[in-house]
C-alpha positions in Angstrom: 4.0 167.1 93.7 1.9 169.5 92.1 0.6 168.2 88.3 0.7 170.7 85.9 -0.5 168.4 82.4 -0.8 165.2 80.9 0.1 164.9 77.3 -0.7 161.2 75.8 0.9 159.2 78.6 3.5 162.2 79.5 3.2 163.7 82.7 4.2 167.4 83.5 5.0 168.6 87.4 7.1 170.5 89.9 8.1 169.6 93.3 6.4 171.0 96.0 9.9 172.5 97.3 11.0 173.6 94.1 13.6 176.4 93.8 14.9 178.7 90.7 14.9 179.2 88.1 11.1 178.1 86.9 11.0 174.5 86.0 9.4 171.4 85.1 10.1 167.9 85.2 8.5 165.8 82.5 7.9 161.8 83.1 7.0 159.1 81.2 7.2 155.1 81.8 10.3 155.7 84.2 11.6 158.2 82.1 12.5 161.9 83.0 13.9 165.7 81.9 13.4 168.5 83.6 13.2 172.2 81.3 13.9 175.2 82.4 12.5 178.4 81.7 14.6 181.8 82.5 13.0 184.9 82.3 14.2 188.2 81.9 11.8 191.5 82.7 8.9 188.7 83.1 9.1 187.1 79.9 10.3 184.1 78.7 13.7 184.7 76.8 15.0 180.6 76.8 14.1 177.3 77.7 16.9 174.6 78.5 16.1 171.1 78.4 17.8 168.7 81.0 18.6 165.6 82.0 18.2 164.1 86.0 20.9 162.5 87.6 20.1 159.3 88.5 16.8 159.1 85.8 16.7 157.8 82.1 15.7 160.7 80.2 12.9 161.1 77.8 13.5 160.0 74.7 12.4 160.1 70.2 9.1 161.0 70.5 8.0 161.8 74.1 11.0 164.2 74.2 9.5 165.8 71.3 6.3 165.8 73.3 7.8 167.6 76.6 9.8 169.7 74.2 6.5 171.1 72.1 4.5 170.9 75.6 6.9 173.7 77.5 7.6 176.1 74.3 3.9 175.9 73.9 2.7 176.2 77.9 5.6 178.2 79.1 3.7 181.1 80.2 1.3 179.1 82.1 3.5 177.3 83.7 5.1 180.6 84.6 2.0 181.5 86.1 1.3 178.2 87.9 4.9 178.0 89.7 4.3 181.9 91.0 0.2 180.7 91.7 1.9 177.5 93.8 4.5 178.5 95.2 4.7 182.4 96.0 0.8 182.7 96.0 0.4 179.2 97.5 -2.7 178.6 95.6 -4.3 175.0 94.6 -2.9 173.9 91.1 -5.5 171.9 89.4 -4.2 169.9 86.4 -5.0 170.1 82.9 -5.4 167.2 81.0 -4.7 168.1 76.9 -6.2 165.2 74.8 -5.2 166.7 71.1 -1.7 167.2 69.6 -0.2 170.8 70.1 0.2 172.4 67.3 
């Protein structure tokens, strides 16, 4: 389960066996959502925010959090699903310790 970021106590991944289109779940205290990002001619044209069967998702503020995280990160994390899993290089995870503007 390759980590992507942490953001204040939130916690941004993929699976390892992920499939399309590009997403990312986001956790926190038990909570989770996933977003997905859909591309179109390589650029990011929408992001949909989910829920996971089975999970409580996030919630008030860290939804917020996930929500800012992906708009702002979304073509890095672009990069790091085609880095991990086409490329199959090492993801090393960033840890972001000030609020995103």
């Amino acid at each position: 389960m390759p980590k992507l970021y942490e953001y204040f106590g939130l916690v941004v991944y993929f699976y390892a066996n992920e499939h399309e289109p590009v997403h990312v779940h986001g956790e926190f205290q038990g909570r989770e959502s996933k977003a997905e990002i859909y591309l179109r001619d390589g650029r990011v044209v929408r992001i949909v925010f989910r829920s996971i069967l089975g999970r409580r998702p996030l919630t008030g503020a860290k939804l917020r959090d996930f929500k800012k995280l992906v708009a702002v990160k979304a073509d890095d994390i672009v990069r790091r699903w085609i880095d991990f899993h086409v490329m199959r290089k090492h993801n090393e995870p960033e840890i972001i310790t000030r609020k995103l503007k």
